[in-house]
DSSP file (Angstrom, degrees, kcal/mol; ACC not computed):
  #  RESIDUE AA STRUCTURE BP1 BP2  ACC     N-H-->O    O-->H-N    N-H-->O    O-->H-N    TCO  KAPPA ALPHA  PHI   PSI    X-CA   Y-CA   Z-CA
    1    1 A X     >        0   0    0      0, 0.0     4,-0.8     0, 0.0     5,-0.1   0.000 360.0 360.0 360.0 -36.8   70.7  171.1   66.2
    2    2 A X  H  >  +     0   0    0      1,-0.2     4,-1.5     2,-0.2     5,-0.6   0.995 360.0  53.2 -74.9 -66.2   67.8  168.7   64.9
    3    3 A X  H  > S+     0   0    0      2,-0.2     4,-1.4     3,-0.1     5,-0.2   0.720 102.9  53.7 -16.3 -65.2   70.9  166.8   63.2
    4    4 A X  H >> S+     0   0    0      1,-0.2     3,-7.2     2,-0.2     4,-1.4   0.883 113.8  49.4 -63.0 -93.8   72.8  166.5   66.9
    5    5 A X  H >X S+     0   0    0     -4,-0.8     4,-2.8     1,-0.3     3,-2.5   0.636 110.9  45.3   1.6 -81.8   69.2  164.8   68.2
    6    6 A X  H 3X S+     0   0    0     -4,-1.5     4,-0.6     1,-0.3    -1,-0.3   0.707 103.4  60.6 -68.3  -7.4   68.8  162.3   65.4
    7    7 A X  H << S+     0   0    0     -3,-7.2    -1,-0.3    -4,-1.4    -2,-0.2   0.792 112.6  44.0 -83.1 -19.8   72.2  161.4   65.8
    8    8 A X  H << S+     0   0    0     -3,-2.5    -2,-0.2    -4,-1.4    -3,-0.1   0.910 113.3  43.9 -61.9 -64.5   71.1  160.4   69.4
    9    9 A X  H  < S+     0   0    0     -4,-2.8     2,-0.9     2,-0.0    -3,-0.2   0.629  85.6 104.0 -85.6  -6.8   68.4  158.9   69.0
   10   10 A X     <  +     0   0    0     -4,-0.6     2,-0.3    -5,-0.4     3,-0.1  -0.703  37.3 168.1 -63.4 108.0   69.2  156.6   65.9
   11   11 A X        +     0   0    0     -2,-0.9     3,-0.1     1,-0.1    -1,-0.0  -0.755   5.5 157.2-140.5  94.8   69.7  153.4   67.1
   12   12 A X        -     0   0    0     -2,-0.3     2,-0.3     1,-0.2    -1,-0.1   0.539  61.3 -54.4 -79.3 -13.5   69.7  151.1   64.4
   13   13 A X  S    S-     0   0    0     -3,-0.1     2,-0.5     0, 0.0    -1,-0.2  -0.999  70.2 -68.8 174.3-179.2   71.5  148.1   65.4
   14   14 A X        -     0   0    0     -2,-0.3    -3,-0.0    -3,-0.1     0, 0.0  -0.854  50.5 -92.7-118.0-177.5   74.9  147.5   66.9
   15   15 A X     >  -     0   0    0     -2,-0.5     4,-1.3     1,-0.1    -1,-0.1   0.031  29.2-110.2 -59.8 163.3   78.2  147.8   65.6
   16   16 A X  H  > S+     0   0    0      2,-0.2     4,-1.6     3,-0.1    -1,-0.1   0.557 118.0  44.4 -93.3   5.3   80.2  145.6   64.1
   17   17 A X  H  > S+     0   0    0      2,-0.2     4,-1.2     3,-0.1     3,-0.4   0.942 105.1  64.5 -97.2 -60.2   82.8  145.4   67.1
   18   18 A X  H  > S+     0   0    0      2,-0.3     4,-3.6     1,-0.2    -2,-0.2   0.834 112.5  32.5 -18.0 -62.5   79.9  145.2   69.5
   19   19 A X  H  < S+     0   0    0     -4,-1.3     4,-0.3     2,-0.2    -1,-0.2   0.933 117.6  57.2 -74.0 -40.0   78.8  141.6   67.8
   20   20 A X  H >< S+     0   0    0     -4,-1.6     3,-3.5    -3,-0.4    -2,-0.3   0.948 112.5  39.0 -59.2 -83.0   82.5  140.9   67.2
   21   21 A X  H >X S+     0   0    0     -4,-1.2     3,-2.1     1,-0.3     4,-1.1   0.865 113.1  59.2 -17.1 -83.4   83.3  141.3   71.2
   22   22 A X  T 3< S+     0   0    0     -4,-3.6     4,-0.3     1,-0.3    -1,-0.3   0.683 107.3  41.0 -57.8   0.6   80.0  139.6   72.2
   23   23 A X  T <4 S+     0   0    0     -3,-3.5    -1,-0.3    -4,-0.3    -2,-0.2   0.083 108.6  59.3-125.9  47.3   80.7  136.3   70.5
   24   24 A X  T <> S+     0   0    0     -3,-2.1     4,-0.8     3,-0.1    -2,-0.2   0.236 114.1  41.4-110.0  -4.9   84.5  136.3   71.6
   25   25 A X  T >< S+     0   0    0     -4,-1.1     3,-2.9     2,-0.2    -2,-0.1   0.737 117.7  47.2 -68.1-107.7   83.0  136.4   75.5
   26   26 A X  T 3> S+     0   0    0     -4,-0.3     4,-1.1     1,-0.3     5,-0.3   0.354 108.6  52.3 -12.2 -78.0   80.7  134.2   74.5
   27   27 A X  H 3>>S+     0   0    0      1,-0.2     4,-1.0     2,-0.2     5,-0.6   0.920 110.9  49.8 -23.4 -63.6   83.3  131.8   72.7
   28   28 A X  H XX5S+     0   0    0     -3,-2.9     3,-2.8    -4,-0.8     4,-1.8   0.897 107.7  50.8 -56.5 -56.5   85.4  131.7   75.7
   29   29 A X  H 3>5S+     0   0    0      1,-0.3     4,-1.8     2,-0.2    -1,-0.3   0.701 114.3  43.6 -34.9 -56.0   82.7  130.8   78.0
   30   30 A X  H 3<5S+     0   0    0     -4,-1.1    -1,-0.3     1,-0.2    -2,-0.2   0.072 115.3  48.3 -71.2  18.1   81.5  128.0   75.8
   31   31 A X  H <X5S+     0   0    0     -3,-2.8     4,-2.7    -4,-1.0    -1,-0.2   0.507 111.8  51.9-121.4 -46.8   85.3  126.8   75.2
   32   32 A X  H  X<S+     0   0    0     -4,-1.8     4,-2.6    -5,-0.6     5,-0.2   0.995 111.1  49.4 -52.3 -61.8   85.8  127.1   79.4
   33   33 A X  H  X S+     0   0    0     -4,-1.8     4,-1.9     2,-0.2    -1,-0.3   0.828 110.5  51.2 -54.3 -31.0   82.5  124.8   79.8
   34   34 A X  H  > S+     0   0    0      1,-0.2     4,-2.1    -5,-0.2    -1,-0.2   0.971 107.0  49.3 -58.6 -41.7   83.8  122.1   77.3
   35   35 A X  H  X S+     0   0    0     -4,-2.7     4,-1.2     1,-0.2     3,-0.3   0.902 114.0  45.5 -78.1 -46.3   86.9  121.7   78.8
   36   36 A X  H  X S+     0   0    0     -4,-2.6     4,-1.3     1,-0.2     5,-0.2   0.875 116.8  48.3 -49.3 -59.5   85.1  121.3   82.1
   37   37 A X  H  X S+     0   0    0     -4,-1.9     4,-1.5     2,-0.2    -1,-0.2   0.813 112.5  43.7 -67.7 -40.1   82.6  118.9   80.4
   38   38 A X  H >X S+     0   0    0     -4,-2.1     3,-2.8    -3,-0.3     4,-0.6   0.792 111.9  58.0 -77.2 -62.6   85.1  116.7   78.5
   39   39 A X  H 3< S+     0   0    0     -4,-1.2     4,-0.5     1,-0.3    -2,-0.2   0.487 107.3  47.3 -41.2  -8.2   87.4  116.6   82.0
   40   40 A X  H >X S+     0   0    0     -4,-1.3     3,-2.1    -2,-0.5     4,-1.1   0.906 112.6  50.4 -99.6 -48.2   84.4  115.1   84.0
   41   41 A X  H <X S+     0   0    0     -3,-2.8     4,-1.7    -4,-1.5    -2,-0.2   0.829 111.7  49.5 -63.0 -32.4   83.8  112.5   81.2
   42   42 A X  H 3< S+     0   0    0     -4,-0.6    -1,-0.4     2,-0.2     4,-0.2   0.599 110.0  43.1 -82.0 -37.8   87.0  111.7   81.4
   43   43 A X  H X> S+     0   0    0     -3,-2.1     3,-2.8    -4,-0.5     4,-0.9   0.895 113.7  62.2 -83.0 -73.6   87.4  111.2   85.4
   44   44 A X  H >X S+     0   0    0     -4,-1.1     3,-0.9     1,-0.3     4,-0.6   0.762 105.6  37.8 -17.6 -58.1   84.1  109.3   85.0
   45   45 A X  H 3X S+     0   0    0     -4,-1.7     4,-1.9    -5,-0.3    -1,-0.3   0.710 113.6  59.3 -80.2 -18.8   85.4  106.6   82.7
   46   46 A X  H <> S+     0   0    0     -3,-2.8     4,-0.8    -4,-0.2    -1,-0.3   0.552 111.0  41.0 -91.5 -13.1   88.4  106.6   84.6
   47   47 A X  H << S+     0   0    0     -3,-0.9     4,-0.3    -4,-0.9    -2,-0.2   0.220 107.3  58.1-133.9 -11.6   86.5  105.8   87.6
   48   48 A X  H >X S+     0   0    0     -4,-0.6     4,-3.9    -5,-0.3     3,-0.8   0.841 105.8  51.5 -79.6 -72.7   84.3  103.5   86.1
   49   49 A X  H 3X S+     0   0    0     -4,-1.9     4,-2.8     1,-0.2    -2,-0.2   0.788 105.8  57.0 -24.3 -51.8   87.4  101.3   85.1
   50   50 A X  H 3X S+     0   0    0     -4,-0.8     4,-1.2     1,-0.2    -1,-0.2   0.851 108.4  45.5 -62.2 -31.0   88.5  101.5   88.6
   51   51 A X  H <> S+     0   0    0     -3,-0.8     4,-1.5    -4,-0.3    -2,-0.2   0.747 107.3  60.4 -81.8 -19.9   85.2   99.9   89.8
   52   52 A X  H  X S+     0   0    0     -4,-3.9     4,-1.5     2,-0.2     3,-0.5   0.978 107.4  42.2 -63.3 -80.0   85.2   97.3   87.2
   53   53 A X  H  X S+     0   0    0     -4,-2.8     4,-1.8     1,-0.3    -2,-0.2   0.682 107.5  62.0 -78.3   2.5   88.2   96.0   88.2
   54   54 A X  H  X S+     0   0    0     -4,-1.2     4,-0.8     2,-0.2    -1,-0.3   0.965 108.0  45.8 -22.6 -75.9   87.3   96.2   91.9
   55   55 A X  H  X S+     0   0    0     -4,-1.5     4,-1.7    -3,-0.5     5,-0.4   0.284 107.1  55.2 -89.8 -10.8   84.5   94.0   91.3
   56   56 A X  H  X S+     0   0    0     -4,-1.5     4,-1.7     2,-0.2     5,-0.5   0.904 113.5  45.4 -77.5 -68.5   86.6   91.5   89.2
   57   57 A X  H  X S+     0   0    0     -4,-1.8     4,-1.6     1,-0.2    -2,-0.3   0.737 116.4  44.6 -23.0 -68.2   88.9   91.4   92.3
   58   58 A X  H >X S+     0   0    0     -4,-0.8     4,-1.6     1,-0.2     3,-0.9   0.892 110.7  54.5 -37.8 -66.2   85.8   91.0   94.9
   59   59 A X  H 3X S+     0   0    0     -4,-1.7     4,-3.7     1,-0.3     5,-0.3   0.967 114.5  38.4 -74.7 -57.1   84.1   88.4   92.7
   60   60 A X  H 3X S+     0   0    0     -4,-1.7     4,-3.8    -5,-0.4    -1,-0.3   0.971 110.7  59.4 -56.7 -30.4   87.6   85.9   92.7
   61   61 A X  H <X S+     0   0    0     -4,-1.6     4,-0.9    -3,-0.9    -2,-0.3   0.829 108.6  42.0 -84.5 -28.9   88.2   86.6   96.1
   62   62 A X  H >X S+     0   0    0     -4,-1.6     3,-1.1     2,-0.2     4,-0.9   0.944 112.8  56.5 -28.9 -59.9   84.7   85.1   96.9
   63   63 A X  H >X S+     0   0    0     -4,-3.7     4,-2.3     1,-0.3     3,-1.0   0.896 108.0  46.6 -49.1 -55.8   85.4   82.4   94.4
   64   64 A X  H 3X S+     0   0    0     -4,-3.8     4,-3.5    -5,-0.3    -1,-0.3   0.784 111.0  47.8 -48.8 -38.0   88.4   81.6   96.3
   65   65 A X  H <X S+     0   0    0     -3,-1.1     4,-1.6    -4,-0.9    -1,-0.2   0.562 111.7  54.2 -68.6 -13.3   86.6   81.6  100.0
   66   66 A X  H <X S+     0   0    0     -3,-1.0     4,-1.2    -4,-0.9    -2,-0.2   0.799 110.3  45.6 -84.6 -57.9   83.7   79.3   98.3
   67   67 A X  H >< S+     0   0    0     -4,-2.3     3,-1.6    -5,-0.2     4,-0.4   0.987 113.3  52.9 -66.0 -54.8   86.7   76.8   97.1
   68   68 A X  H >< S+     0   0    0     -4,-3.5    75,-0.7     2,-0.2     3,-0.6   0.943 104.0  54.6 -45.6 -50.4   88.2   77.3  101.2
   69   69 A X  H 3< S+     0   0    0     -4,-1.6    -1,-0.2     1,-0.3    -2,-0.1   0.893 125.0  28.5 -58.6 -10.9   84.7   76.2  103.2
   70   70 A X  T << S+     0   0    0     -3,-1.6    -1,-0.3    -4,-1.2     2,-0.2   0.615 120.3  43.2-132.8  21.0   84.8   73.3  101.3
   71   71 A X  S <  S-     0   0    0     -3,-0.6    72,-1.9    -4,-0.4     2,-0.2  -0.851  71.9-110.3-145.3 153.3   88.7   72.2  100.2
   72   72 A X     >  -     0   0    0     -2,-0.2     4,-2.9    70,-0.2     5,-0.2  -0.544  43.4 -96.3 -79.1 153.5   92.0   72.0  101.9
   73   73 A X  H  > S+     0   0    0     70,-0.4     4,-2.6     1,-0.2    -1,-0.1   0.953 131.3  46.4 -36.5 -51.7   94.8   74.5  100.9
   74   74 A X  H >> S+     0   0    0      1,-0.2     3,-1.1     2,-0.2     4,-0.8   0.979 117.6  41.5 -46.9 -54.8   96.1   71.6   98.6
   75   75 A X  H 34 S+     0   0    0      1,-0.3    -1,-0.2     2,-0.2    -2,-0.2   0.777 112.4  55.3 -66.9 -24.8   92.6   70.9   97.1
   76   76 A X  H >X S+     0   0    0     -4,-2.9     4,-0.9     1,-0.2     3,-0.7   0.791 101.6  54.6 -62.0 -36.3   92.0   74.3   97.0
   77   77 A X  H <X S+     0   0    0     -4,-2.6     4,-0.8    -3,-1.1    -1,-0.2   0.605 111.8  44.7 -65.3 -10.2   95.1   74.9   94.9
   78   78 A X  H 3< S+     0   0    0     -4,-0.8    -1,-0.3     1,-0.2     4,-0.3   0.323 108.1  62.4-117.1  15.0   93.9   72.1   92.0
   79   79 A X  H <>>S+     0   0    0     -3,-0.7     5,-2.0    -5,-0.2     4,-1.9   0.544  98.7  49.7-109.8 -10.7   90.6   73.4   92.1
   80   80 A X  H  <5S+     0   0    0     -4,-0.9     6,-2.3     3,-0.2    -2,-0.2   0.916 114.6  42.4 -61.5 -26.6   91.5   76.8   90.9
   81   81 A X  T  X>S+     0   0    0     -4,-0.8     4,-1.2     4,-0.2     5,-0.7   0.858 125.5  40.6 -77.0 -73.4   93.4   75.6   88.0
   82   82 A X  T  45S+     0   0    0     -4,-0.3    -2,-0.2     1,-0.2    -3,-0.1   0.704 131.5  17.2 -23.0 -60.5   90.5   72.9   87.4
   83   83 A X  T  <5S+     0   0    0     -4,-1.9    -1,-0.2     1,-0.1    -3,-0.2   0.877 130.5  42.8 -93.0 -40.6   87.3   74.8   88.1
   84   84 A X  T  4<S-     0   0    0     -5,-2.0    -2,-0.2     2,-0.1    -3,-0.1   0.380  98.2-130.6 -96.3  14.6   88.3   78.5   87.9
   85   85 A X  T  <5 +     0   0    0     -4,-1.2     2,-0.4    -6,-0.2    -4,-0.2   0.885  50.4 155.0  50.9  46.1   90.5   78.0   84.7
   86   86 A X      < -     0   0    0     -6,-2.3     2,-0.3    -5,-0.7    10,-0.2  -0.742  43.4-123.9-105.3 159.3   93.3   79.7   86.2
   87   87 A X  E     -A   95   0A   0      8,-3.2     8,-1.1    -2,-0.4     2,-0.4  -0.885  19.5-138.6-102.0 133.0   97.3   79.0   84.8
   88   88 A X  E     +A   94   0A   0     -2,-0.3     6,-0.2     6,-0.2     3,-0.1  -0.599  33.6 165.9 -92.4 140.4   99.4   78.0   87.6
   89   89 A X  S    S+     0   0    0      4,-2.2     2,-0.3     1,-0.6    -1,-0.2   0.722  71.3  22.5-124.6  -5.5  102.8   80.0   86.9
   90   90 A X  S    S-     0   0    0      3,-0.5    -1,-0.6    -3,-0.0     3,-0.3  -0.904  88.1-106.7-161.4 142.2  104.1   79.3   90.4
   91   91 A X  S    S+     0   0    0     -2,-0.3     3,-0.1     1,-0.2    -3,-0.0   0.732 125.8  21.5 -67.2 -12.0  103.4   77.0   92.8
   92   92 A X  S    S+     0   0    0      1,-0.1    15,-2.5    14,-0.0     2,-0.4   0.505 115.4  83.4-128.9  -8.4  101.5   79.5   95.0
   93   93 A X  E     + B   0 106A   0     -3,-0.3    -4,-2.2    13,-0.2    -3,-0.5  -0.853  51.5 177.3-101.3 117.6  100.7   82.0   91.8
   94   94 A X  E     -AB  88 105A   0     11,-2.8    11,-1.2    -2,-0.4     2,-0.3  -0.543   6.4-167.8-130.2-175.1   97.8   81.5   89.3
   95   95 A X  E     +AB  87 104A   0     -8,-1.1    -8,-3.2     9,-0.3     2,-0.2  -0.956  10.3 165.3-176.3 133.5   96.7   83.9   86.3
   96   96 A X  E     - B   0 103A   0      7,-1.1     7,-2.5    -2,-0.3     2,-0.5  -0.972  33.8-114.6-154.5 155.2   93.9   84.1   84.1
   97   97 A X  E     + B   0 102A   0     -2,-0.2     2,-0.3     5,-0.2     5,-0.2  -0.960  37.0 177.9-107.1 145.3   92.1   86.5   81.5
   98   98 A X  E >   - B   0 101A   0      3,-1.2     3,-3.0    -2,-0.5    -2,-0.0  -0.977  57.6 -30.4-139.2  94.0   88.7   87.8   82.5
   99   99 A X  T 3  S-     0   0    0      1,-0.3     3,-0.1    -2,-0.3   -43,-0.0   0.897 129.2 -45.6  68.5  24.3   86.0   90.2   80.9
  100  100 A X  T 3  S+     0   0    0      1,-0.3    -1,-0.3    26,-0.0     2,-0.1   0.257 120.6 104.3 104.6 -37.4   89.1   91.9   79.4
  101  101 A X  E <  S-B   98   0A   0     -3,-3.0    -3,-1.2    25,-0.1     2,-0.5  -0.479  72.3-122.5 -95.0 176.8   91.5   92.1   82.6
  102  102 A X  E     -BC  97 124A   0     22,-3.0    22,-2.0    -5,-0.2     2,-0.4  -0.855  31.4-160.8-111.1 156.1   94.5   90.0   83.5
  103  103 A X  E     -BC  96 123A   0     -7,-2.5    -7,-1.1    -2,-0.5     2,-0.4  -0.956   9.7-175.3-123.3 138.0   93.4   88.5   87.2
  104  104 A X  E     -BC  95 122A   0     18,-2.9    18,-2.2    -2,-0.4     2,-0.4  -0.940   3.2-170.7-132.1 135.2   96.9   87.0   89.6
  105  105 A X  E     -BC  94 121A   0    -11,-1.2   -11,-2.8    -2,-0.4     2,-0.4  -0.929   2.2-173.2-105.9 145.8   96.0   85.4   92.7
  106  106 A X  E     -BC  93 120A   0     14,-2.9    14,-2.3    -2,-0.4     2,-0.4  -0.973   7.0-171.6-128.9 128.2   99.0   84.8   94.7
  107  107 A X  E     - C   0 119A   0    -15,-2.5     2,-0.4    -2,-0.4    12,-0.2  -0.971  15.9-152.1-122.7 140.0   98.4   82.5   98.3
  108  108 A X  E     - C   0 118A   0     10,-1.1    10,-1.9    -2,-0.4     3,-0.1  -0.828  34.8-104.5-117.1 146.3  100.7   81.8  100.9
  109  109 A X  E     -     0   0A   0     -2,-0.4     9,-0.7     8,-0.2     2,-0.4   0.200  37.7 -93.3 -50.9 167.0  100.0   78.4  102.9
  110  110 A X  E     - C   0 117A   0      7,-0.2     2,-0.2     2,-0.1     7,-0.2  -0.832  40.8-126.1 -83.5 125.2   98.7   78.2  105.7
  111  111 A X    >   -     0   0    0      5,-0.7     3,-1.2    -2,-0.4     5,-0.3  -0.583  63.9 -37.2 -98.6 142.4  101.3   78.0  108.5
  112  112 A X  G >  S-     0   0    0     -2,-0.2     3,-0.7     1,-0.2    -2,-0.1   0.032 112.6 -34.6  48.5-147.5  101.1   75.0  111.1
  113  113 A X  G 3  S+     0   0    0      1,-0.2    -1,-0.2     2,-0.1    -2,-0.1   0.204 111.4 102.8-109.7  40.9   97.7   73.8  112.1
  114  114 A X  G <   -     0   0    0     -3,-1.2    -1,-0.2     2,-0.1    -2,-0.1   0.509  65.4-162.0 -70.9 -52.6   96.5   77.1  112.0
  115  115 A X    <   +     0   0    0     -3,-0.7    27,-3.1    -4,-0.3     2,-0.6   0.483  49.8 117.0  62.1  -6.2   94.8   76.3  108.7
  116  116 A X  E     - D   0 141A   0     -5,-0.3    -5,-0.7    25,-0.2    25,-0.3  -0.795  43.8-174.8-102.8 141.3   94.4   79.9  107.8
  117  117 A X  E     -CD 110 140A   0     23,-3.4     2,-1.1    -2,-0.6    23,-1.0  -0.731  22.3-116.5-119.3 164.3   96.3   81.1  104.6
  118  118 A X  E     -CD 108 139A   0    -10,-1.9   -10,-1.1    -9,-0.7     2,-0.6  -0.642  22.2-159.4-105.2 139.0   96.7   84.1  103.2
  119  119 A X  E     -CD 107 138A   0     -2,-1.1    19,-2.1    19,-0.9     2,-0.6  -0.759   5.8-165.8-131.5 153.8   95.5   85.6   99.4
  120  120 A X  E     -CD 106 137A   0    -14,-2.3   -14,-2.9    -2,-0.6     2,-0.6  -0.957   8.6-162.5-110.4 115.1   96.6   88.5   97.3
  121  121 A X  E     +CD 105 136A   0     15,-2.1    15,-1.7    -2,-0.6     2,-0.2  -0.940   9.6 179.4-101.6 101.1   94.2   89.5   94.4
  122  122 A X  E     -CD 104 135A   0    -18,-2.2   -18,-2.9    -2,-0.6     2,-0.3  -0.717   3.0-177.8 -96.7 132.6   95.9   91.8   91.4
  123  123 A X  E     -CD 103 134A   0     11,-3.1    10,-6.0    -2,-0.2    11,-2.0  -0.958  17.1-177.2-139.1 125.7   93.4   92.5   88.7
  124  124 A X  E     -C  102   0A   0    -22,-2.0   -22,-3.0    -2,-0.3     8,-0.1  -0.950  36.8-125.0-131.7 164.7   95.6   94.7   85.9
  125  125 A X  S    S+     0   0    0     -2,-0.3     2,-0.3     6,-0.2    -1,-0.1   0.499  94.3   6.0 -85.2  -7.1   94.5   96.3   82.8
  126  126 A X  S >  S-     0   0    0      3,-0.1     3,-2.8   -24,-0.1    -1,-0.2  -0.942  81.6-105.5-161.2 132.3   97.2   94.4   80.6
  127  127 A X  T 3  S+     0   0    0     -2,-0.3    -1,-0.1     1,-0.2    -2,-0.0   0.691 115.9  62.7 -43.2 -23.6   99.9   91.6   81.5
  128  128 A X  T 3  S+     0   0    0     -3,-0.0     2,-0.5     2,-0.0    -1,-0.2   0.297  76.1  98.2-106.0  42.8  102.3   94.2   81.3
  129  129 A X    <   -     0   0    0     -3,-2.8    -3,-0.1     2,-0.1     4,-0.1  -0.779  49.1-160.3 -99.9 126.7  101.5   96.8   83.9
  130  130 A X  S    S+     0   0    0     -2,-0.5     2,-0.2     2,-0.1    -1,-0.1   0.674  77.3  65.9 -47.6 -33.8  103.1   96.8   86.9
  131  131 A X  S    S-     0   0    0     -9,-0.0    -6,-0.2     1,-0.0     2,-0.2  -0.684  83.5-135.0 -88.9 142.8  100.4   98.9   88.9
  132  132 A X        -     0   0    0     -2,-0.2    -8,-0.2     1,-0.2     3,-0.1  -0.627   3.7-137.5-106.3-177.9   97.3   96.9   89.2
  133  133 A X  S    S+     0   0    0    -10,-6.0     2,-0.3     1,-0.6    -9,-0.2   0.680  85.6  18.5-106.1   0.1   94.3   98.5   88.6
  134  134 A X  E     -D  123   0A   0    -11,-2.0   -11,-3.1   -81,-0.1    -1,-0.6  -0.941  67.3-170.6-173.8 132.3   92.6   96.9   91.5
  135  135 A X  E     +D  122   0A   0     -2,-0.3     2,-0.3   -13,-0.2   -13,-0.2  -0.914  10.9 165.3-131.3 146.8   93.6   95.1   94.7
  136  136 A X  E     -D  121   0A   0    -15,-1.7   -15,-2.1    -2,-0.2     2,-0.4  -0.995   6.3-177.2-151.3 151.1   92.4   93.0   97.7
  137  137 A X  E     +D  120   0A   0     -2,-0.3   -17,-0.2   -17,-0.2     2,-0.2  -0.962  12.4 149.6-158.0 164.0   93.9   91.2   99.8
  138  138 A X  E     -D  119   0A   0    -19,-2.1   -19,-0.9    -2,-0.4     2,-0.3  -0.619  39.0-108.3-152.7-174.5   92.4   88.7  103.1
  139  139 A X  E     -D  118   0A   0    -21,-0.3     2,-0.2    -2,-0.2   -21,-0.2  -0.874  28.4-147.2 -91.8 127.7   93.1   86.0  104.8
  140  140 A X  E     -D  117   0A   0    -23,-1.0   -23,-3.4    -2,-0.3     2,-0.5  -0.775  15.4-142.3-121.5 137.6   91.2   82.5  104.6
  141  141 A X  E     -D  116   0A   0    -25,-0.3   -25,-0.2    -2,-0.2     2,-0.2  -0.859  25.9-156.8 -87.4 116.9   90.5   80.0  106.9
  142  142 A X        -     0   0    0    -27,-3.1   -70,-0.2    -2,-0.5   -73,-0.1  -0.632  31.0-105.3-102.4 155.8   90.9   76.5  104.7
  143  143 A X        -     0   0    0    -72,-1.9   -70,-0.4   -75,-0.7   -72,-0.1  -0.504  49.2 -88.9 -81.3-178.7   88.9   73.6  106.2
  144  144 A X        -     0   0    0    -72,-0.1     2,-0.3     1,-0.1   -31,-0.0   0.226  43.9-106.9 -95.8-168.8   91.2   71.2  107.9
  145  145 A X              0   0    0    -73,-0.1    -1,-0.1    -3,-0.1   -74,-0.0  -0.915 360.0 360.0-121.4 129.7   92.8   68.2  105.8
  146  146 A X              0   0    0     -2,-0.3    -2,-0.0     0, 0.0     0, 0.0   0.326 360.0 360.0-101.1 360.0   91.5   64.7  106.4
């Protein structure tokens, strides 16, 4: 009987399935949280990217309304190649690299005496993606022609 007792009340440790079992919960949990952990780093940088090339878009599509208050569509077109280093590949399509992106502006004339034209700003992550990674696109009033 004293035997049945001290077999009760010995409690020396646990078992070796006991530790085995608590660090294969454990394991998954910390395996669950990684995966969690890399997928937000991962959305994050992806989302970063996207706002970078926003802001390349924004910042040319200023540049271009700066060159319109004070140039005609023509003048406007020869100051992009001229001031903003862009390569004309088309008569109405210009291309440049920037900070790492490829930038196309494409602008259609201004129709009649209307004066206002329209522009397309593509900023893509390589010259040979199709999808850009970032788009804008406006219409600009160009000052009249003299």
């Amino acid at each position: 009987m004293l035997a049945k007792c001290r077999a009760k009340t010995d409690n020396r440790g646990m078992t070796l399935i006991e530790v085995l079992l608590s660090m294969v919960i454990l394991s998954i949990v910390i395996v669950t949280f990684l995966t969690m952990f890399i997928q937000s780093a991962k959305t994050n940088k992806h989302s970063g990217d996207i706002i970078d090339a926003t802001y390349m878009a924004q910042t040319h599509m200023e540049n271009i309304y700066q060159i319109s208050t004070n140039n005609s569509y023509d003048k406007g077109l020869e100051k992009l190649v001229d001031e903003g280093k862009f390569t004309k590949k088309t008569t109405t399509t210009f291309t440049k690299r920037d900070k790492g992106f490829y930038i196309s502006i494409e602008l259609v004339s201004p129709k009649d005496q209307d004066y206002v034209g329209k522009v397309l700003v593509k900023v893509f992550n390589h010259p040979a993606d199709t999808k850009p990674a970032a788009q804008m696109e406006s219409r600009i009033l160009w000052k009249e022609e003299k």
